[in-house]
N, C-alpha and C positions, 0 to 999 in steps of 0.2 A: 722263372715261370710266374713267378708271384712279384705282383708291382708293389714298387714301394710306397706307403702313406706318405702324402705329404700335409704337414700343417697349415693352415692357413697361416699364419704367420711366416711361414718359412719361403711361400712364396713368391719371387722374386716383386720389386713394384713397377708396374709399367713405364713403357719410356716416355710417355705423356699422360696426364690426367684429362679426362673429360669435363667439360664447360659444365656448369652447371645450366640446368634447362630454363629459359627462358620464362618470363611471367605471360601468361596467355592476356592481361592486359597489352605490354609493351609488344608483341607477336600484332595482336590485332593493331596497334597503332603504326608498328611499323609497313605491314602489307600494304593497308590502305593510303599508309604517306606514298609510299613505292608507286600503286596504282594511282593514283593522282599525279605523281609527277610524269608519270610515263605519260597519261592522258593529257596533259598540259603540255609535251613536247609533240604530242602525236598531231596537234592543232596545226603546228608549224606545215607538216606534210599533208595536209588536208586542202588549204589553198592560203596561197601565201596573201592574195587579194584579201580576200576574206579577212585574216590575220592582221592584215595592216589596216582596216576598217575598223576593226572593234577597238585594235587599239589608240587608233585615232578617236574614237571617240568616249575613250575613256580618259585618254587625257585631254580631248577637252574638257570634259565634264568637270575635273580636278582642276581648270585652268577657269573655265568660267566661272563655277561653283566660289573658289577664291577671290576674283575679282570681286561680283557680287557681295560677298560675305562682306572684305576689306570696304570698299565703298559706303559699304550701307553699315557699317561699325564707326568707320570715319565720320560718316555723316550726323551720326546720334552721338559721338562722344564730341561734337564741337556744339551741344545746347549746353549754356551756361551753369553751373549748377546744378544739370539733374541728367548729364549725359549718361555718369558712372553707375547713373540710381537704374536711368532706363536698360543699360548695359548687363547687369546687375541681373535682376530681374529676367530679363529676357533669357539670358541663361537659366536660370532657376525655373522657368516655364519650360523651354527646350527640354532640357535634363527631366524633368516630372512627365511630361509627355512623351519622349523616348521611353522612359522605363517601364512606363504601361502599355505601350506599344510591343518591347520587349518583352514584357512577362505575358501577353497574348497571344505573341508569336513562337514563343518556345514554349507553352500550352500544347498548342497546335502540334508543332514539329515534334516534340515531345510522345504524346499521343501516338502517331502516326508510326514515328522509329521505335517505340519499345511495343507498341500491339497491332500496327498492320505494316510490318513489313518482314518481308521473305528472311533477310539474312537475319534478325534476330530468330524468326523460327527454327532456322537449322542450328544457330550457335546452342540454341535450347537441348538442341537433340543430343550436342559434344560434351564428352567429359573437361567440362568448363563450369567454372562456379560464376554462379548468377552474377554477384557482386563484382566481377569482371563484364560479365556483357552489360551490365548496368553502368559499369563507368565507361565503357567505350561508347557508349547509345548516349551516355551523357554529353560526354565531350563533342562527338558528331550532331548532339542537336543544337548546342552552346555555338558552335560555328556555323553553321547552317542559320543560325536564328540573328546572327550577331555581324555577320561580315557588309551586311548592305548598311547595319549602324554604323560601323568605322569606315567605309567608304561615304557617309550622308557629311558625320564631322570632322575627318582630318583634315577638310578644307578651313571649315569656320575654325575650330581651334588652331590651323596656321595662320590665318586671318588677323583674329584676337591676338598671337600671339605677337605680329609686326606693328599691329595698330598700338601696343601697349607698349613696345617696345622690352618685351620679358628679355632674360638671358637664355642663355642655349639650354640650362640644365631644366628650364621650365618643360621644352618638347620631352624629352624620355620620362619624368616626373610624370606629366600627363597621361603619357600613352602606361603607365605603370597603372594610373588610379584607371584607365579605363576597364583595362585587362582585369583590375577586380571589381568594377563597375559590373559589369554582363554577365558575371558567374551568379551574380542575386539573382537575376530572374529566372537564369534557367533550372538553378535551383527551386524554387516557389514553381516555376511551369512545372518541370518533372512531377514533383509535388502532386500536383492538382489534375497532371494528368493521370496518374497513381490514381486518384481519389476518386476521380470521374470513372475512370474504369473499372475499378473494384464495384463501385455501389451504383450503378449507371442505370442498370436495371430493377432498383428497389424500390418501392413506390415511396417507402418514406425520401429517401434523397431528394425523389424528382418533387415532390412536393417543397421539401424546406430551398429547391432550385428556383420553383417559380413561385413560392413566398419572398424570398432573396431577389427576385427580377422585379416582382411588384412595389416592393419596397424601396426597391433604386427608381423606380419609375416614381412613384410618391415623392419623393425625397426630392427628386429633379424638381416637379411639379412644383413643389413648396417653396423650395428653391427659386424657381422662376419669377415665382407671386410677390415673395417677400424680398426680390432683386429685379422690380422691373427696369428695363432699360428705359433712358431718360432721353428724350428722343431731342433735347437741347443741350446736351453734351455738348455737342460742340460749338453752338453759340457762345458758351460760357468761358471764361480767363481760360486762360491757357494751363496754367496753376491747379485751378480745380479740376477740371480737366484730366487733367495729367494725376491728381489723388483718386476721383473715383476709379480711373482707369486701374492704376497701382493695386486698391483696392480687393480687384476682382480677380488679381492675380495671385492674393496673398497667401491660398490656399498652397499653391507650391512651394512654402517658405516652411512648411512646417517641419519640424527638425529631426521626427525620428523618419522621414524618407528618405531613400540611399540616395535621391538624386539631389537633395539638400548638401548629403556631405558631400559626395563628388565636387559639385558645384561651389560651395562654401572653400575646398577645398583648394581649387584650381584657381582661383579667381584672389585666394590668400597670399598662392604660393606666388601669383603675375604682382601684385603691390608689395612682396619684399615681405610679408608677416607671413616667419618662418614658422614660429612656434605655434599659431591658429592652424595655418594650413597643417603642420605637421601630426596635430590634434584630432582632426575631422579625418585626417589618411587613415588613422590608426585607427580610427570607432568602424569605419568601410572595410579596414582589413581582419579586424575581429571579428565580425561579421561575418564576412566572406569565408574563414576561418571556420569558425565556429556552424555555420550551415551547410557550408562545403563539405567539411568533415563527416557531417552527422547525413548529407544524401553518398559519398563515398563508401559509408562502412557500412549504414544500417539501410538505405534502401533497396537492397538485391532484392532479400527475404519479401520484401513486402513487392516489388515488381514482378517476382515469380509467381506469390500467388495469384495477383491479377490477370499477369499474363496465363494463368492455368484458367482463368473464371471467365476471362474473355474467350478463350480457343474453344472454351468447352459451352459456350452461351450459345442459344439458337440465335439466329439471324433475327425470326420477329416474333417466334413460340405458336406460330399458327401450321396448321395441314399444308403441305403441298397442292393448289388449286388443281382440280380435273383437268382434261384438254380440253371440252367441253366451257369450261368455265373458262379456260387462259383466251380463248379463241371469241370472247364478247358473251358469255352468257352471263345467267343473274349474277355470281360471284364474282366476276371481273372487276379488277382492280378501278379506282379513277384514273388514272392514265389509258386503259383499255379502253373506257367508252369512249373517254376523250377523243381521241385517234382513230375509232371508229365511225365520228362524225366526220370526218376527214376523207370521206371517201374518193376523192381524186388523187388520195396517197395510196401505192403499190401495195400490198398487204407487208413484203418483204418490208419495204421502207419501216411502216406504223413500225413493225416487228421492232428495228431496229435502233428504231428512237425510243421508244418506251424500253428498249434495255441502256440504251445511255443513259437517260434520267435516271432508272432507278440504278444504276449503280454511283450516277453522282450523286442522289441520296444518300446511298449508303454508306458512302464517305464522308464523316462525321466533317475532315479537315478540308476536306475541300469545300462544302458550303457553308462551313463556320467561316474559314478564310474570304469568302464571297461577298458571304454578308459584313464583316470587318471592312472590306473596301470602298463598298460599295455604302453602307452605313457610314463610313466618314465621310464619304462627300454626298450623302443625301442630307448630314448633321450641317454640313456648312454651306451647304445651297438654302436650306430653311433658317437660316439664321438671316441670308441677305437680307429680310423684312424689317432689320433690326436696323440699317442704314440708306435704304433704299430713298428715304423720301430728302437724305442729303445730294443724291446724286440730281442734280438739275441739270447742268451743260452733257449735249447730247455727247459731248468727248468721250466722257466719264462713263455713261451709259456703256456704250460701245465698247470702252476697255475694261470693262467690268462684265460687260457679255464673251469676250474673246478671251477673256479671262475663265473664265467659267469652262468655255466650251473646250480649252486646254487642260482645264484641270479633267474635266471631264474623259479628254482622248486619251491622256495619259494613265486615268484611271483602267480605260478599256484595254489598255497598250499591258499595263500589268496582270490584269484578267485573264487576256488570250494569250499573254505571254505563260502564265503561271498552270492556267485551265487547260485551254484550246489547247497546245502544242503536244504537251505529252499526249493527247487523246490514243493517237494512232500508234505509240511506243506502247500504251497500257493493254494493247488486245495480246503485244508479248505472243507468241509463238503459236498462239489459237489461228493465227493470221492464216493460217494455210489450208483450215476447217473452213473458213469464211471465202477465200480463194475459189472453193472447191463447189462455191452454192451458186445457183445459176444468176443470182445478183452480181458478184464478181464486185473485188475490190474497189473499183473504180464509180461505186453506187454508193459503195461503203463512206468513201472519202466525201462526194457529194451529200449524202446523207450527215455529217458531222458538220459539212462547211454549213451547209443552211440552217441544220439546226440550231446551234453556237449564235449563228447570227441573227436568226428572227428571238432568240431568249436573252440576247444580250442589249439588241435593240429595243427592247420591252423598255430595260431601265434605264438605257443611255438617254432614250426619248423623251420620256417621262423627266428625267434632271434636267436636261436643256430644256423643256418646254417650260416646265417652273419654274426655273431660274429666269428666263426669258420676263415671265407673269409674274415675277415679284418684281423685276426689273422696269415694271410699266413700261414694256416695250411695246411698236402697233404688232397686227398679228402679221405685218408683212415681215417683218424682221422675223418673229419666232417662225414662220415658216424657211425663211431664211437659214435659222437655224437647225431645225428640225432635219432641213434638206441634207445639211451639212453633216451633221451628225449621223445618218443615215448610211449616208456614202462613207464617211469614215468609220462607220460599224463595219461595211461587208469587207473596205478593202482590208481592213485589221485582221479579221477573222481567216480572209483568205491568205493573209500575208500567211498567219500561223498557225495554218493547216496546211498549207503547202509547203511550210520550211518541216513541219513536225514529220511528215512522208519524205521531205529528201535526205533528213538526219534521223533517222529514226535509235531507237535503242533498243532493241526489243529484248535485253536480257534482264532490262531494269524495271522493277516493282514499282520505287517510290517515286513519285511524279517528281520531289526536290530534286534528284540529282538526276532524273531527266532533262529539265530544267536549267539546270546547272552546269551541264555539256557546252558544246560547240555548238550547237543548234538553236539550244534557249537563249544562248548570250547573241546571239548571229540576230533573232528575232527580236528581241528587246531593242536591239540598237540601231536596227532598222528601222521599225517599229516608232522609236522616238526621232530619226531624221525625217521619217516623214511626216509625222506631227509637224514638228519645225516648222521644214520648209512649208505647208498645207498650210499654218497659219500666219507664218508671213504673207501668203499670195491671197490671203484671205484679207487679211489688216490692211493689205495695199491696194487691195479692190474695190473690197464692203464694210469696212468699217466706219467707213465717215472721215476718214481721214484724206481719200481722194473725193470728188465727186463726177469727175469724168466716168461719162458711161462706157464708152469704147472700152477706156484702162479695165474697168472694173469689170466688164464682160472678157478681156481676155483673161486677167486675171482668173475668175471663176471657171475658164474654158482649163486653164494651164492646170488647177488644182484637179478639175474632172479625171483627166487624161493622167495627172499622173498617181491618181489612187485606182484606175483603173489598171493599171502597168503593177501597181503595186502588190496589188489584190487580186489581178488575173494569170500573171506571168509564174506566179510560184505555185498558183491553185493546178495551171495547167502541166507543169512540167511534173507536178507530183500522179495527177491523172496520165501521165504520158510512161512517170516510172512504174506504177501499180501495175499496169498490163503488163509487163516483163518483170513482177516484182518475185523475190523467192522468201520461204521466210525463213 
C-alpha cells in the first residue's frame, strides 16, 4: 500500500545525457547561416536566365577589374626610380579612404540594425541577454558593411600580388590582415552609433555636432588657403611634380591609422621584410583585440539602454496636427503647402508623396547614405576647376565630360538601386489597406516612379550641368548632356521600380537586405549593363571621336530606344502585376 522512498541517488542514471543547451549567440548565427544559404539556393529556382546573368557579370567585373588593376600597376612600376614610391603610396591613400568610407558605412548600417529594425525589437522581447543580440547585430552589420570592400580589392590585391611576383603564402597573409582590417570600423561605427542614439535628442550634443561640423568646415577652408593649388604643376620637371603631388598625400602615412599598418604591413610581407611586416600585423591585431573585446563584453548594457531611449523617444515632441490643419490650413506642414500649389496633382496623389518624403526623412540612414553619395561626387565635380584650364584638345574635353556623366549614372544606378527599389517592399503588408482605396496600387507605383525621378533628377542635373561649366564646354554640348542625363534618370528609376514590384519582399523591415535579395542584385547589374552599353553608343556617336552625322544620329536613336525598353518594359509589367497583386 505504501510506496517505497527512493533517494535521489539511488536512482538509476539515464541511458543518455542531454546536450547542454546551446548559446543564443551561436542559435542566432546558426538560423540566419541556414536562411541564407537556403535563399542563395532558392535563386537557382527562380530563373536559371537571370542566374546565369548576374553571374556573368560578376565575373566579369573580377576579370576586368584585374586587368585594369594589373595594367595600370605594370604601367607605374616601369617609371624609373619612383615606381615603388608611386606604388607605395597609392596603397596608403586606397587603404585611408577605404577605412573612412568604412567607418561611415558601418555608422549607418549600425544605426539602422540595432534601433530601427523589427527583429532586434522582438529579440529584445526574448529571454535573451542583450550582450548576445548585441553581438549578433554586430557581426551582421561588420558584413553588410564590409563585403562590397572585399569584392572592390580582391581584384587589385591579386593584381599587386602577380605584378610583384609575391609567393603563394602572401594571398592568405593578406586576406587574414584584411579580416582584422574591418572589425576596426565596425567597431568605432557601433560606437558612434551607440552615442548618436543615446544623446541625439540633447541640445547640448547637437550643439558640440554642429560646433564639430563648423570646425571641419574652417579647417578645410584654411586648409585650402594655406594649400593652394598651383595651376603650373604641370609645366614643371617631372620631379617636382611628382614631390608636390607626394606631398598632398602624406597625410595617409601617418602611423597611428589602421590603414597605415595594414598597408605598411602587406606591402613588407610582398618585398620578403618578414619581421616589419610581421610588426605592423601585430600592432592591427592588438588592436582589433583589445577594441573587439571591449564592444563584445561591455556594449550590450549601454545598446540596451539606448535602445530603451530610443523606442521610448517621440517621433518630433509636438501635438498631433487637427484634420483641419493636415488638409492645408495655418498649421500645415512645408510639404502640405507645397503640394498644395500643385493643384493639377489628385488630392490622393499630394497625399501620397508628402507621406513618402516624410518617411524618407525620417530615416536617419537613408538620407545620411544620400547625402554620402551624392556628396562624394558633387566633392569631385567641384574640384574639376582645379584642372580644367590643362584640358585644351577637344579629346580630353570630351573624355573628361563622358567621364563625368558615367560617374554620374553610376552614382544614380547605386541610389535607385539602394533607395528606389526597396520602396514598394517597405509598405510590408499595409499593401492591401492601400489596395483597398479607390487610387488602387497601380497609382501607388506611378506615384513613386515619378516622384524618385523628378527628386533624383534635381541633382543628377545639376552635377552634369556643372561639370559640363567647369569644363568650358558650349551650351550645345551641356544641353547635350543634360538631355542625356535626363533620359538616363527616368529609365534608372523605372528600371527600379519596376524590378522592386516584380521581387518584392514584403516580410523585410530593413531596406539592406531587401537589397541584398535576388531583385536588388538582378537591378544593380542590369542597371550597370546599361550604363555600359548607353555610353559606349554615346562615345561612338557624340563624343568627338566620330564626326559623321548619320553615325551619330543613329547612334543617339539606338541609345533612345534602348533606355526606353529599359525603363518602360519593367515599370509596365509591374503595373500589369499590381492589378492582380495579393498581399
Amino acid at each position: 500500500m505504501f510506496k517505497k522512498r527512493v533517494r535521489l541517488g539511488d536512482m538509476p542514471e539515464p541511458a543518455f545525457k542531454s546536450k547542454p543547451p546551446l548559446s543564443a549567440l551561436w542559435l542566432l548565427l546558426r538560423i540566419n547561416a541556414l536562411h541564407s544559404w537556403r535563399r542563395l539556393v532558392s535563386i537557382r529556382s527562380q530563373s536559371r536566365l537571370l542566374t546565369t546573368i548576374i553571374a556573368l557579370f560578376v565575373s566579369g567585373y573580377l576579370v576586368l577589374a584585374f586587368e585594369l588593376f594589373y595594367h595600370g600597376m605594370e604601367f607605374v612600376a616601369k617609371f624609373p626610380g619612383l615606381g615603388s614610391v608611386l606604388m607605395e603610396r597609392l596603397f596608403y591613400t586606397l587603404f585611408a579612404f577605404l577605412f573612412a568610407l568604412l567607418l561611415l558605412s558601418n555608422l549607418i548600417i549600425s544605426y539602422t540594425n540595432l534601433f530601427r529594425n523589427r527583429e532586434t525589437s522582438f529579440l529584445l522581447t526574448l529571454p535573451i541577454h542583450t550582450q548576445d543580440i548585441f553581438r549578433w547585430k554586430f557581426i551582421e552589420s561588420v558584413i553588410l558593411s564590409s563585403w562590397a570592400f572585399l569584392f572592390l580589392i580582391s581584384p587589385l590585391l591579386a593584381a599587386f600580388g602577380l605584378v610583384r611576383g609575391v609567393a603563394w603564402h602572401f594571398y592568405p597573409f593578406t586576406v587574414f590582415l584584411i579580416g582584422l582590417f574591418v572589425i576596426l570600423p565596425g567597431v568605432f561605427g557601433s560606437a558612434l552609433a551607440i552615442a548618436i542614439g543615446r544623446h541625439l535628442d540633447r541640445k547640448s550634443f547637437q550643439v558640440v555636432l554642429l560646433v564639430l561640423a563648423l570646425a571641419l568646415l574652417a579647417f578645410v577652408a584654411f586648409w585650402w588657403k594655406t594649400n593652394p593649388v598651383d595651376d603650373d604643376l604641370l609645366d614643371k620637371r617631372t620631379l617636382e611634380a611628382l614631390d608636390r603631388l607626394l606631398a598632398k598625400t602624406r597625410f595617409t602615412m601617418f602611423p597611428f591609422l589602421p590603414s597605415y599598418w595594414l598597408s605598411t604591413s602587406v606591402l613588407q610581407w610582398a618585398e620578403g621584410i618578414v619581421n616589419g611586416s610581421l610588426f605592423f600585423a601585430l600592432v592591427l591585431l592588438s588592436h582589433t583585440l583589445f577594441f573587439g573585446g571591449i564592444a563584445l563584453t561591455r556594449f550590450g548594457s549601454l545598446f540596451y539602454d539606448t535602445a530603451s531611449a530610443v523606442q521610448s523617444r517621440g517621433s518630433d515632441g509636438r501635438r498631433f496636427k487637427s484634420s483641419a490643419q493636415a488638409n492645408g490650413g495655418a498649421g500645415a506642414g512645408i510639404l502640405e503647402r507645397l503640394f498644395d500649389k500643385m493643384s493639377f496633382l489628385t488630392p490622393d496623389v499630394r497625399a501620397l508623396a508628402v507621406k513618402d518624403m516624410r518617411m524618407f526623412w525620417r530615416d536617419t540612414t537613408q538620407w545620411g547614405q544620400s547625402v554620402m553619395f551624392f556628396g562624394l561626387l558633387g566633392a569631385y565635380v567641384i574640384n574639376l576647376r582645379n584642372f580644367t584650364h590643362q584640358l585644351t584638345s577637344p579629346f580630353w574635353v570630351n573624355a573628361v565630360a563622358f567621364l563625368n556623366l558615367g560617374a554620374c549614372a553610376f552614382n544614380l544606378a547605386s541610389v535607385t538601386t539602394r533607395f528606389v527599389f526597396p520602396q514598394f517592399s517597405l509598405e510590408g503588408r499595409r499593401l492591401w489597406i492601400i489596395g483597398m482605396a479607390p487610387m488602387g496600387l497601380d497609382c501607388v507605383v506611378k506615384t513613386k516612379f515619378w516622384l524618385a525621378g523628378i527628386l533624383s533628377l534635381f541633382i543628377t542635373l545639376a552635377l552634369v550641368t556643372l561639370s559640363c561649366y567647369l569644363l568650358n564646354m558650349p551650351w550645345s554640348d551641356v544641353v547635350f548632356f543634360g538631355a542625356v542625363v535626363t533620359v538616363m534618370t527616368f529609365a534608372l528609376n523605372g528600371l527600379a521600380v519596376g524590378l522592386g514590384v516584380l521581387f518584392p519582399n514584403l516580410k523585410e523591415t530593413n531596406p539592406n537586405k531587401i537589397v541584398s535579395g535576388f531583385g536588388g542584385t538582378l537591378c544593380f547589374v542590369l542597371s550597370s549593363i546599361y550604363i555600359i552599353t548607353s555610353l559606349s553608343l554615346l562615345v561612338m556617336g557624340g563624343g568627338g571621336f566620330h564626326g559623321h552625322l548619320v553615325w551619330a544620329f543613329l547612334c543617339i536613336v539606338l541609345f533612345v530606344i534602348l533606355s526606353f525598353f529599359i525603363g518602360w518594359v519593367p515599370l509596365k509589367l509591374a503595373l500589369a502585376r499590381v492589378r492582380t497583386f495579393e498581399a
